[in-house]
PDB file as gemmi writes it, atoms N, CA and C in Angstrom:
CRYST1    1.000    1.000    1.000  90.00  90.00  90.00 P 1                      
ATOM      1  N   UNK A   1     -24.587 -38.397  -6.489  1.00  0.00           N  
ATOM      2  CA  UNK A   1     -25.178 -39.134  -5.407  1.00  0.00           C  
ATOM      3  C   UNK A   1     -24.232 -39.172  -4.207  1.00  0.00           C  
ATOM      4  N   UNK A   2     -22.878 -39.489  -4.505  1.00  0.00           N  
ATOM      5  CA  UNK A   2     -22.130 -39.614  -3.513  1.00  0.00           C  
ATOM      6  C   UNK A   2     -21.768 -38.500  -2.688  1.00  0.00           C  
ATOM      7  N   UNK A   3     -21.536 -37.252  -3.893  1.00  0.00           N  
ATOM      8  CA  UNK A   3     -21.089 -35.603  -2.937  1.00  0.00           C  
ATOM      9  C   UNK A   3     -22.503 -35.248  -2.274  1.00  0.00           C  
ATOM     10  N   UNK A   4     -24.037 -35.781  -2.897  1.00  0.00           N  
ATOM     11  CA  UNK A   4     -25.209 -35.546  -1.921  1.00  0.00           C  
ATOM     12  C   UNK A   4     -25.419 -36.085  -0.533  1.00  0.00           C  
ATOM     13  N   UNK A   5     -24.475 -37.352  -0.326  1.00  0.00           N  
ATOM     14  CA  UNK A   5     -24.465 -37.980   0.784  1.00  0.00           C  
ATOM     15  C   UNK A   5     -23.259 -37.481   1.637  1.00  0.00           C  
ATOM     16  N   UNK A   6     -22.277 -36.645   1.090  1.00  0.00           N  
ATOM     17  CA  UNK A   6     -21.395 -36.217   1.805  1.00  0.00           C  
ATOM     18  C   UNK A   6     -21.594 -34.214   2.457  1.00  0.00           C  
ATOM     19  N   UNK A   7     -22.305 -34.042   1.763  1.00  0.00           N  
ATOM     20  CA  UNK A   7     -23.148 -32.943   1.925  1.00  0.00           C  
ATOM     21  C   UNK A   7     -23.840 -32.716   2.960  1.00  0.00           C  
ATOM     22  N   UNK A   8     -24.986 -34.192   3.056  1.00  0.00           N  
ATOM     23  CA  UNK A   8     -25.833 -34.189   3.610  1.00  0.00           C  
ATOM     24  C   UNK A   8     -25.592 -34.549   5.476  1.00  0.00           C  
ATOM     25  N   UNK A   9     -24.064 -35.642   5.476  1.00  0.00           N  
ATOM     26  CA  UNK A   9     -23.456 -35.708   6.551  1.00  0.00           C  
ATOM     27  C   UNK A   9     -22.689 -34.557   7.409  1.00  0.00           C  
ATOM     28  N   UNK A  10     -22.420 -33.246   6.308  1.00  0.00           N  
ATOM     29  CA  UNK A  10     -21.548 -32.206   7.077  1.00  0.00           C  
ATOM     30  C   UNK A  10     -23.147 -31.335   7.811  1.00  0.00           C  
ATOM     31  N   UNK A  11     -22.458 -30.949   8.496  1.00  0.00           N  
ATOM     32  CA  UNK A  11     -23.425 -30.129   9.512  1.00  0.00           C  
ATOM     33  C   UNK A  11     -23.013 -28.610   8.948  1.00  0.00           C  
ATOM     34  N   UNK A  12     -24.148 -27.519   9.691  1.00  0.00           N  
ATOM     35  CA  UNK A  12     -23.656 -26.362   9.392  1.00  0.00           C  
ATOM     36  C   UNK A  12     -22.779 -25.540   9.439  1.00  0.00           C  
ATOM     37  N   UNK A  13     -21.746 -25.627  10.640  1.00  0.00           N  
ATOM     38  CA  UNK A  13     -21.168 -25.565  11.166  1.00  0.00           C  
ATOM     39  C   UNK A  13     -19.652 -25.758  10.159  1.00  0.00           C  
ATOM     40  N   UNK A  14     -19.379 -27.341   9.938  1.00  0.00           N  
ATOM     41  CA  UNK A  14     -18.653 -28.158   8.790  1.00  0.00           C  
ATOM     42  C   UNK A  14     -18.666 -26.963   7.686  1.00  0.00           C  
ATOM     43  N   UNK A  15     -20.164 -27.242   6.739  1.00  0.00           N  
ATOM     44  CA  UNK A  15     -20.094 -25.939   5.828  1.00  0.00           C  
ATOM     45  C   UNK A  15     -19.535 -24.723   5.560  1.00  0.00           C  
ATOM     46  N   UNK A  16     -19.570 -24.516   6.699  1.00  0.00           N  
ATOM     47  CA  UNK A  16     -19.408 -22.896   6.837  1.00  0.00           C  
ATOM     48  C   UNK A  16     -17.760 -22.610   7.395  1.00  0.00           C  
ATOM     49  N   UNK A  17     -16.964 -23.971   7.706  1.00  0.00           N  
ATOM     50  CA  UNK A  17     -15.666 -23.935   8.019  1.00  0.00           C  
ATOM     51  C   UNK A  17     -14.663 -23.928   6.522  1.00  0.00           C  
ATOM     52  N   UNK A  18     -15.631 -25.178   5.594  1.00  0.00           N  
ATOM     53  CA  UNK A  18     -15.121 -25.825   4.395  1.00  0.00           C  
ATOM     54  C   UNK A  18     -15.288 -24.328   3.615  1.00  0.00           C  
ATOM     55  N   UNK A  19     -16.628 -23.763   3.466  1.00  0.00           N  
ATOM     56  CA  UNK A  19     -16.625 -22.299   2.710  1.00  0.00           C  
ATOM     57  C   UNK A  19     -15.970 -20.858   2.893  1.00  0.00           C  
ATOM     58  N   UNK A  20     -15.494 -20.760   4.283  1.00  0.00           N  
ATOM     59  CA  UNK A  20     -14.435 -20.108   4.812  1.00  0.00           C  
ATOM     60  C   UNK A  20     -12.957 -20.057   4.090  1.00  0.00           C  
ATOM     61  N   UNK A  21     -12.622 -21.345   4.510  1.00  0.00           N  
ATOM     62  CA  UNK A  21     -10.875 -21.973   3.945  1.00  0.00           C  
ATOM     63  C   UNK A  21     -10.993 -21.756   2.626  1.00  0.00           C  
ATOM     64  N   UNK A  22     -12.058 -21.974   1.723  1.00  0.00           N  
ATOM     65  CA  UNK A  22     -12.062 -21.882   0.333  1.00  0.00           C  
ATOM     66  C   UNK A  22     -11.954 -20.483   0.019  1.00  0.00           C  
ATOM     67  N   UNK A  23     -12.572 -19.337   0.891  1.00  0.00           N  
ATOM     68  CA  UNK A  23     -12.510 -18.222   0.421  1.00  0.00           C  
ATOM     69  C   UNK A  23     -11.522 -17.516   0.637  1.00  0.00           C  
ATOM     70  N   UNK A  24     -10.905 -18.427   2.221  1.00  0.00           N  
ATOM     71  CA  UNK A  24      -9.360 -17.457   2.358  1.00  0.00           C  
ATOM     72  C   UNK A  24      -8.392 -18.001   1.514  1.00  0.00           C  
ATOM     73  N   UNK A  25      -8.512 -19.507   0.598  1.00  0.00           N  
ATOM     74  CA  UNK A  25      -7.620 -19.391  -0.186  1.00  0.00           C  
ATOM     75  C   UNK A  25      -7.727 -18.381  -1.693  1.00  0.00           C  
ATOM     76  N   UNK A  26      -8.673 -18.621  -1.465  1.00  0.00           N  
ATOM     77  CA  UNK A  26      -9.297 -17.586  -2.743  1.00  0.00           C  
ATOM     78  C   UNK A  26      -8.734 -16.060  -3.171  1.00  0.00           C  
ATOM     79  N   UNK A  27      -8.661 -15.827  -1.552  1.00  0.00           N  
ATOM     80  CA  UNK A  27      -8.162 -13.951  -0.967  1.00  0.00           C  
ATOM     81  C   UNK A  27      -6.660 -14.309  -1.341  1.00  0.00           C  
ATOM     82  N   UNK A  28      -6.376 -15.152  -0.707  1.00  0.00           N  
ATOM     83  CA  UNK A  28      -4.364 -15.399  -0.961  1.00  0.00           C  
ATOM     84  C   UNK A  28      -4.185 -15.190  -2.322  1.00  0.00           C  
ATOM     85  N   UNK A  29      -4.506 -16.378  -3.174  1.00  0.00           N  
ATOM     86  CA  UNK A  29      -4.557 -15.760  -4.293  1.00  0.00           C  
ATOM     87  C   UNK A  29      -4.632 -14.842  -5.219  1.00  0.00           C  
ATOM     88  N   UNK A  30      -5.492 -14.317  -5.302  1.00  0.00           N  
ATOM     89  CA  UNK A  30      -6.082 -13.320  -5.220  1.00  0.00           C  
ATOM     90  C   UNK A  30      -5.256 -12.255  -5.415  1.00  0.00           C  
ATOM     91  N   UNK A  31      -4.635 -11.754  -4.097  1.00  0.00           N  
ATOM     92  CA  UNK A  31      -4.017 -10.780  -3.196  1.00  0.00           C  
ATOM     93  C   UNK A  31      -2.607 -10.980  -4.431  1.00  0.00           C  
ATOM     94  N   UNK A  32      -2.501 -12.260  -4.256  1.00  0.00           N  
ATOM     95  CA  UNK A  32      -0.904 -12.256  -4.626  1.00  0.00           C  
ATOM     96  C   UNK A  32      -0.983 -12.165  -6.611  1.00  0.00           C  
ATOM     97  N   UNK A  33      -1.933 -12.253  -7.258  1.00  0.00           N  
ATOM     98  CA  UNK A  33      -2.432 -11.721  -8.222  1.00  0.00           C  
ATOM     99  C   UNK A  33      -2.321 -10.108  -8.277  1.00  0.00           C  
ATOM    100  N   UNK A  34      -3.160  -9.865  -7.810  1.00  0.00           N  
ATOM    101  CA  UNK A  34      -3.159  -8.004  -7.682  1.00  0.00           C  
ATOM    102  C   UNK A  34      -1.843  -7.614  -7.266  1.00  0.00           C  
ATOM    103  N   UNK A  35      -1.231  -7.747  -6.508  1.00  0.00           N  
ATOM    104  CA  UNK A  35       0.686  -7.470  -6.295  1.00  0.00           C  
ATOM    105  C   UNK A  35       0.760  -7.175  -8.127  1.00  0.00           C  
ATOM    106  N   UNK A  36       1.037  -8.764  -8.511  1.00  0.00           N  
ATOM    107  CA  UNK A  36       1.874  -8.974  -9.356  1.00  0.00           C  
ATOM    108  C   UNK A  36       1.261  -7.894 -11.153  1.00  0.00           C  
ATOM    109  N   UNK A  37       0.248  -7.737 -10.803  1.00  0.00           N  
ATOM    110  CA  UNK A  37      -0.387  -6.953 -12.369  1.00  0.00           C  
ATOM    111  C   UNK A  37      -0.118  -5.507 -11.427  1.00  0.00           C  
ATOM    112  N   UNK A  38      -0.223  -5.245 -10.564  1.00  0.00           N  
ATOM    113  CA  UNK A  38       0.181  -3.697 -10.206  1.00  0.00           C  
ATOM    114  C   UNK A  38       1.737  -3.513 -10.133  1.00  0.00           C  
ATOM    115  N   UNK A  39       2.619  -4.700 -10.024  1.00  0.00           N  
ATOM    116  CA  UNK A  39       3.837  -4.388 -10.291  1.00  0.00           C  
ATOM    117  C   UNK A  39       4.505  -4.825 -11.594  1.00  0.00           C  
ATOM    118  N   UNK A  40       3.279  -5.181 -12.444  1.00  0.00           N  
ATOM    119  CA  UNK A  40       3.985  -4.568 -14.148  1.00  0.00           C  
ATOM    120  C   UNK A  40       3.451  -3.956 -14.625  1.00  0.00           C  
ATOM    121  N   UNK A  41       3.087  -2.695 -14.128  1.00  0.00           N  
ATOM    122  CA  UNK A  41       2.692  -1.607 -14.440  1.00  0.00           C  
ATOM    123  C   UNK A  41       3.554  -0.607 -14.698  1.00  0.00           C  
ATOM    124  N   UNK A  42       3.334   0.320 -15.914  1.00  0.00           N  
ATOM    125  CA  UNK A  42       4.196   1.101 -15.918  1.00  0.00           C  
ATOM    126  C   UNK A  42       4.395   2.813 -15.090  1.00  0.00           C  
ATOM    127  N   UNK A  43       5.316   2.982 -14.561  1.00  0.00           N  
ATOM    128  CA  UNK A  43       5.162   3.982 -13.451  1.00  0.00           C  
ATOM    129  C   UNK A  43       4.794   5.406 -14.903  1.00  0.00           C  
ATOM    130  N   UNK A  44       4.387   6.343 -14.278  1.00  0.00           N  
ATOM    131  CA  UNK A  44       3.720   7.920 -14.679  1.00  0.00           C  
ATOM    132  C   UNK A  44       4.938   8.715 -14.229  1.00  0.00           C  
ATOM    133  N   UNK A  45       6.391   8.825 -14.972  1.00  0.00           N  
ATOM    134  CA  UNK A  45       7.206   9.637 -14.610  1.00  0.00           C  
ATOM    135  C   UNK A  45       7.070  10.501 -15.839  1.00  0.00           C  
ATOM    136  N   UNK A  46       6.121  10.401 -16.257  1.00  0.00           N  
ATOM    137  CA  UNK A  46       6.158  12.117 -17.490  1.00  0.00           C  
ATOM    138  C   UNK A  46       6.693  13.618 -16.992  1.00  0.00           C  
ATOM    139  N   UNK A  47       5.981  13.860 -15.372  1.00  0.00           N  
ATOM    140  CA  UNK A  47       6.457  15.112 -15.398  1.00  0.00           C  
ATOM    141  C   UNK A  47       7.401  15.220 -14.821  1.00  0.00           C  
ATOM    142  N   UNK A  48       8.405  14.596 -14.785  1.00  0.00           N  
ATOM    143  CA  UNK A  48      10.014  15.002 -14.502  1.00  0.00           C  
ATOM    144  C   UNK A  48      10.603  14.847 -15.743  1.00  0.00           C  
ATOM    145  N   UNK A  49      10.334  13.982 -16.849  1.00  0.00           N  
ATOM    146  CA  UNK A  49      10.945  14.643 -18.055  1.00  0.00           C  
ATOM    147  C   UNK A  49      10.108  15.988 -18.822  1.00  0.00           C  
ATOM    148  N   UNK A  50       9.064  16.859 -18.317  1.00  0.00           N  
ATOM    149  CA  UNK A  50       8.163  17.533 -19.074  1.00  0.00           C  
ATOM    150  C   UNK A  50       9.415  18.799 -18.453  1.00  0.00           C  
ATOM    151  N   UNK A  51       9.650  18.899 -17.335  1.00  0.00           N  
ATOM    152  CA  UNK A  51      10.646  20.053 -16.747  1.00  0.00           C  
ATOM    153  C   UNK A  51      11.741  20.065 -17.237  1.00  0.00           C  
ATOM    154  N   UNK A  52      12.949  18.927 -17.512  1.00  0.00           N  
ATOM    155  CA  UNK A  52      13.936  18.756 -18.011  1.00  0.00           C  
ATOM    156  C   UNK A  52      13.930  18.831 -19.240  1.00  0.00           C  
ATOM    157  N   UNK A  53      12.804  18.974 -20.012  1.00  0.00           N  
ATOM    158  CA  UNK A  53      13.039  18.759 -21.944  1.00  0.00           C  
ATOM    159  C   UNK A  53      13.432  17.389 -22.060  1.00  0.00           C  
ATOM    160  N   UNK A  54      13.957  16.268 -21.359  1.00  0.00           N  
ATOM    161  CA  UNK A  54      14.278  15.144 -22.217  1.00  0.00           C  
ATOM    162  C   UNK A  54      13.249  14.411 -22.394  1.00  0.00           C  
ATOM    163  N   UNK A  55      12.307  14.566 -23.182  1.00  0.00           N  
ATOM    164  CA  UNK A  55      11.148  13.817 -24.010  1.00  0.00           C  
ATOM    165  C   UNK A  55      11.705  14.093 -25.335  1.00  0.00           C  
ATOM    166  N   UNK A  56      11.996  12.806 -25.583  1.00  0.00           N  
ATOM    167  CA  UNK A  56      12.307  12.561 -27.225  1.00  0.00           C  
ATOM    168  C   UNK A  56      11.783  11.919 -27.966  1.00  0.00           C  
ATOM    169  N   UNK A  57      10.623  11.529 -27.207  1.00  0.00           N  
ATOM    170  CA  UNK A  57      10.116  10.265 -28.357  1.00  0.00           C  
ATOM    171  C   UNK A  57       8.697  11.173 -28.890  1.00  0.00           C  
ATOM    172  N   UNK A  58       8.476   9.693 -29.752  1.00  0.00           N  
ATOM    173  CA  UNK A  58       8.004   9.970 -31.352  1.00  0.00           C  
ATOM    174  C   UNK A  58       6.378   9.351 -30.448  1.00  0.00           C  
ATOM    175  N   UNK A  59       4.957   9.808 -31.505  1.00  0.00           N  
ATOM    176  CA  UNK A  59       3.808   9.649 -31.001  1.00  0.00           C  
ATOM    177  C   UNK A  59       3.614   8.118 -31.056  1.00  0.00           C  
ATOM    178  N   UNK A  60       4.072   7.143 -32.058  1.00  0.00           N  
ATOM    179  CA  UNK A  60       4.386   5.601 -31.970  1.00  0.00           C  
ATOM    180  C   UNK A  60       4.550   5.202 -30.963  1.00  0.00           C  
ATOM    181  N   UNK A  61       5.923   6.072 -30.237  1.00  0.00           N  
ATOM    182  CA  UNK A  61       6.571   4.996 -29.054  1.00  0.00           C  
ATOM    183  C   UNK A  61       5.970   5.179 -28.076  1.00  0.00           C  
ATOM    184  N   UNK A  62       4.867   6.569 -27.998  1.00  0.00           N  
ATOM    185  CA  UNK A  62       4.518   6.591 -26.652  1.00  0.00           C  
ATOM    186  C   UNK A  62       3.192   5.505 -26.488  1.00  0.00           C  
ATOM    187  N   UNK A  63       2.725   5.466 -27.297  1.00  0.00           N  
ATOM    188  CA  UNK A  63       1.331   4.693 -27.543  1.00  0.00           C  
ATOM    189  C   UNK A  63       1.862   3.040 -27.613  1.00  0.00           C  
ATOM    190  N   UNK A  64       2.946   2.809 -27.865  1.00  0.00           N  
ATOM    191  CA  UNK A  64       3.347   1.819 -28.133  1.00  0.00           C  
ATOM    192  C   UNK A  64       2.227   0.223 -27.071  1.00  0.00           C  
ATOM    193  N   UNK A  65       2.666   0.998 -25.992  1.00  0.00           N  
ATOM    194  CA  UNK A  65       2.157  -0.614 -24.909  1.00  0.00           C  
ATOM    195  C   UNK A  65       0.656   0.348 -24.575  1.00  0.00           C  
ATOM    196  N   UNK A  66      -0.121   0.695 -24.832  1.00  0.00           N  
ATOM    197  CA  UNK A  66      -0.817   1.600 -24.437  1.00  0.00           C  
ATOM    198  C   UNK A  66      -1.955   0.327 -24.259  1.00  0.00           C  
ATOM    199  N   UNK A  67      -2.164  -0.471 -25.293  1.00  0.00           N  
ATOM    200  CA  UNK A  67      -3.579  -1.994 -24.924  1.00  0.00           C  
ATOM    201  C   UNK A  67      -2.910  -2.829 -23.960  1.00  0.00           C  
ATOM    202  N   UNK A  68      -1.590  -2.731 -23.338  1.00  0.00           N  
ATOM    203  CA  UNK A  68      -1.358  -3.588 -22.597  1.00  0.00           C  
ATOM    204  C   UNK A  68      -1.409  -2.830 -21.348  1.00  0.00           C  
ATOM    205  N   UNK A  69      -1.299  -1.493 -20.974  1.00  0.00           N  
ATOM    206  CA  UNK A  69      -1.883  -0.962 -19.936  1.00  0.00           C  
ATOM    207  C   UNK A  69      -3.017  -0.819 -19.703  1.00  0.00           C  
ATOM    208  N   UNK A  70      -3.669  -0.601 -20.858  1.00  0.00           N  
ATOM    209  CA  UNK A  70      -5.052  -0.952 -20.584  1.00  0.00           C  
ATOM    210  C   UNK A  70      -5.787  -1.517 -19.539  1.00  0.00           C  
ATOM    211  N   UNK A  71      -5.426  -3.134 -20.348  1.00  0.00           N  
ATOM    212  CA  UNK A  71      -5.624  -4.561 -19.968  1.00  0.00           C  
ATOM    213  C   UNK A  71      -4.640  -4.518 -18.263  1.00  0.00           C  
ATOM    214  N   UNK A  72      -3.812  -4.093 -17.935  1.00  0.00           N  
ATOM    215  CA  UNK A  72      -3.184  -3.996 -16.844  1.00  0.00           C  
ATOM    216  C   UNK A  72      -4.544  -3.193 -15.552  1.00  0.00           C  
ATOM    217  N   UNK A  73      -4.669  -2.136 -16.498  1.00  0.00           N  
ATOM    218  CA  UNK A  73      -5.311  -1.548 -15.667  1.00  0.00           C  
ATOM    219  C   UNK A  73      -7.005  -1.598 -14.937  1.00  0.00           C  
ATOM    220  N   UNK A  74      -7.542  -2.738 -16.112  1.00  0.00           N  
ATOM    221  CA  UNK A  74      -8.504  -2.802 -16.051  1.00  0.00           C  
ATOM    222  C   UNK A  74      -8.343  -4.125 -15.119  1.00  0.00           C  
ATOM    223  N   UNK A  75      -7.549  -5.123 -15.182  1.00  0.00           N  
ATOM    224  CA  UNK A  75      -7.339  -6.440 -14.489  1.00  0.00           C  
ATOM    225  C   UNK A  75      -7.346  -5.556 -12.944  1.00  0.00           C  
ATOM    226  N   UNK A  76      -6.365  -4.637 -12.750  1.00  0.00           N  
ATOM    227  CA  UNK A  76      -6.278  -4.086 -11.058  1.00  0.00           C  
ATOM    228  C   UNK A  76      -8.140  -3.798 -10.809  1.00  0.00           C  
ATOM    229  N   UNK A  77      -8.541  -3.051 -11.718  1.00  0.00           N  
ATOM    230  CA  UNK A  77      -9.969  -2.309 -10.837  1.00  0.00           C  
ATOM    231  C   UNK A  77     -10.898  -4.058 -10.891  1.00  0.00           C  
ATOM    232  N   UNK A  78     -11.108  -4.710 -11.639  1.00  0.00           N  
ATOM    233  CA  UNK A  78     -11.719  -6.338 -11.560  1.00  0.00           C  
ATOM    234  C   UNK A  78     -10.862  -6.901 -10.213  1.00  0.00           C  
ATOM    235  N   UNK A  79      -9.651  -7.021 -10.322  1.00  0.00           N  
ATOM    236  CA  UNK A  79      -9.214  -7.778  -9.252  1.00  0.00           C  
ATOM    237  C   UNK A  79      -9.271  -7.333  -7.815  1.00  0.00           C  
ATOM    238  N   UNK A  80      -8.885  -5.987  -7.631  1.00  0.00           N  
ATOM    239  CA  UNK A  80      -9.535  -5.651  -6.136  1.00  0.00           C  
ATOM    240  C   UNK A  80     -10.752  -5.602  -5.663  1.00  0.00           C  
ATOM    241  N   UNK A  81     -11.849  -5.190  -6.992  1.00  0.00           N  
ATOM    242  CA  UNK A  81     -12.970  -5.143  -6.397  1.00  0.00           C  
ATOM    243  C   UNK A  81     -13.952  -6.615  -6.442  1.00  0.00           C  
ATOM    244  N   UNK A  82     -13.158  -7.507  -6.912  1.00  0.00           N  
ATOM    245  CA  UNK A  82     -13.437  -8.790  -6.683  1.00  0.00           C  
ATOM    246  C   UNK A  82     -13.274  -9.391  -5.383  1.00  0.00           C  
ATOM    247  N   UNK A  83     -11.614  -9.025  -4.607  1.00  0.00           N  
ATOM    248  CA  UNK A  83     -10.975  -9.361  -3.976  1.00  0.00           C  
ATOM    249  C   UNK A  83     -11.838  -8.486  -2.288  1.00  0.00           C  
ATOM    250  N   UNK A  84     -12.730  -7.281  -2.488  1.00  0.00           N  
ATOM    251  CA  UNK A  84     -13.436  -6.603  -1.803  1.00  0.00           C  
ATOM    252  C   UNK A  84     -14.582  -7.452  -1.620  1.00  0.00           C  
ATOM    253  N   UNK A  85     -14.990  -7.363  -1.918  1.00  0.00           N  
ATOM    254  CA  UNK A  85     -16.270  -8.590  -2.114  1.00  0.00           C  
ATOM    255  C   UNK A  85     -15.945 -10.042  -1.433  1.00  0.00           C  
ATOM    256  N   UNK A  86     -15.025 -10.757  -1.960  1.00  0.00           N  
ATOM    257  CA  UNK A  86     -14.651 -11.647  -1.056  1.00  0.00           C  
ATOM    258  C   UNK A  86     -14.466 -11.626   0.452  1.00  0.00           C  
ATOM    259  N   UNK A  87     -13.723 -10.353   0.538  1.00  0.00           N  
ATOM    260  CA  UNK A  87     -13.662 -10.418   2.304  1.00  0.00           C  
ATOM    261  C   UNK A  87     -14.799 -10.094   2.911  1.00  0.00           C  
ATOM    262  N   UNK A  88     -15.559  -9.160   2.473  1.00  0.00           N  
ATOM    263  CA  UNK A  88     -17.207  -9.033   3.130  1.00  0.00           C  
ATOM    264  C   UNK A  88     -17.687 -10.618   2.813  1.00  0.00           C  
ATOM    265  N   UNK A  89     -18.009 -11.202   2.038  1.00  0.00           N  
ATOM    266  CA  UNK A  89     -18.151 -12.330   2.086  1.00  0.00           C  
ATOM    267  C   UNK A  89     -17.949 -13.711   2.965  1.00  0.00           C  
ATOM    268  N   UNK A  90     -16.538 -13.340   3.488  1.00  0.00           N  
ATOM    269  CA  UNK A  90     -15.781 -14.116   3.839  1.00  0.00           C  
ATOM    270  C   UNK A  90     -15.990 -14.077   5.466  1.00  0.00           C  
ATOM    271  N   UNK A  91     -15.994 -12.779   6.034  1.00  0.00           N  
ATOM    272  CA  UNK A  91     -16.461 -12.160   7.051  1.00  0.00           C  
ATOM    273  C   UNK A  91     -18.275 -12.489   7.445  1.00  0.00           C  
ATOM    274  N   UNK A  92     -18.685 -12.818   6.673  1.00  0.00           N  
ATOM    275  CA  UNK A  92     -19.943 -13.172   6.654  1.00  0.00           C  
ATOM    276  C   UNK A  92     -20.250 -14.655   6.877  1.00  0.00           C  
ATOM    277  N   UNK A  93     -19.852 -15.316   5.895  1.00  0.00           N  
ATOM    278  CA  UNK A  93     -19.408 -16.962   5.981  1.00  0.00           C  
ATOM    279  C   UNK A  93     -19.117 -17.080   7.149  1.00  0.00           C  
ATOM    280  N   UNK A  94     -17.919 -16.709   7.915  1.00  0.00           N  
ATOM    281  CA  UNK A  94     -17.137 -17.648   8.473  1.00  0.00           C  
ATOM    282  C   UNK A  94     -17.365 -17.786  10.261  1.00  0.00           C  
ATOM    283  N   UNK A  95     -17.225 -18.378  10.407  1.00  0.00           N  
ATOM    284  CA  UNK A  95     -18.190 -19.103  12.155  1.00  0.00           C  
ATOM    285  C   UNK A  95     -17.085 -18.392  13.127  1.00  0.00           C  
ATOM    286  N   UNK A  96     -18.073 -18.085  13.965  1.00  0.00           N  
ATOM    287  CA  UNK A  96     -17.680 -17.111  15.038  1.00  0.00           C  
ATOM    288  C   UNK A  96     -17.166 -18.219  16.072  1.00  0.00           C  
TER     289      UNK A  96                                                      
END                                                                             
C-alpha cells in the first residue's frame, strides 16, 4: 500500500530517472564482474610450447581445471551478453 502511494506520487519523468541509476548501477557491476571472470581465465599459450617440445604433461593434468573453464567461460558469454542488453536498455530508459 505504501510503495503504491509512493509510486503513484513519482511522475514519469521521476521513474525513468530512478530506472536509469538502477541500471547504471547494474552496468558498473556488472562490468566489474566480467573484468574479474575474464581475468581468471586461463591464457591459450599451447603453441609456444607445441614449437619448443616442452609439453610434458600427462592427459590428467591437462584436463585437470577443464569444468572450471568451462564455467569461466560460459559466465563471460552470460555476462556480456547480459551486460549488452542492459545498455540498449538503459539507452532506452533513460530521459533525454
Amino acid at each position: 500500500m505504501i510503495l503504491n502511494n509512493v509510486l503513484a506520487a513519482l511522475s514519469a519523468t521521476d521513474s525513468r530517472i530512478i530506472a536509469a541509476s538502477v541500471i547504471m548501477i547494474a552496468v558498473a557491476l556488472l562490468s566489474i564482474a566480467l573484468v574479474v571472470v575474464i581475468l581468471m581465465q586461463r591464457s591459450a599459450d599451447g603453441g609456444v610450447t607445441a614449437i619448443t617440445g616442452g609439453n610434458q604433461e600427462s592427459f590428467f593434468s591437462k584436463n585437470k581445471g577443464n569444468r572450471t573453464q568451462r564455467l569461466l567461460r560460459i559466465l563471460t558469454i552470460v555476462f556480456s551478453c547480459v551486460l549488452a542488453v542492459l545498455a540498449i536498455v538503459f539507452f532506452v530508459v533513460a530521459p533525454l
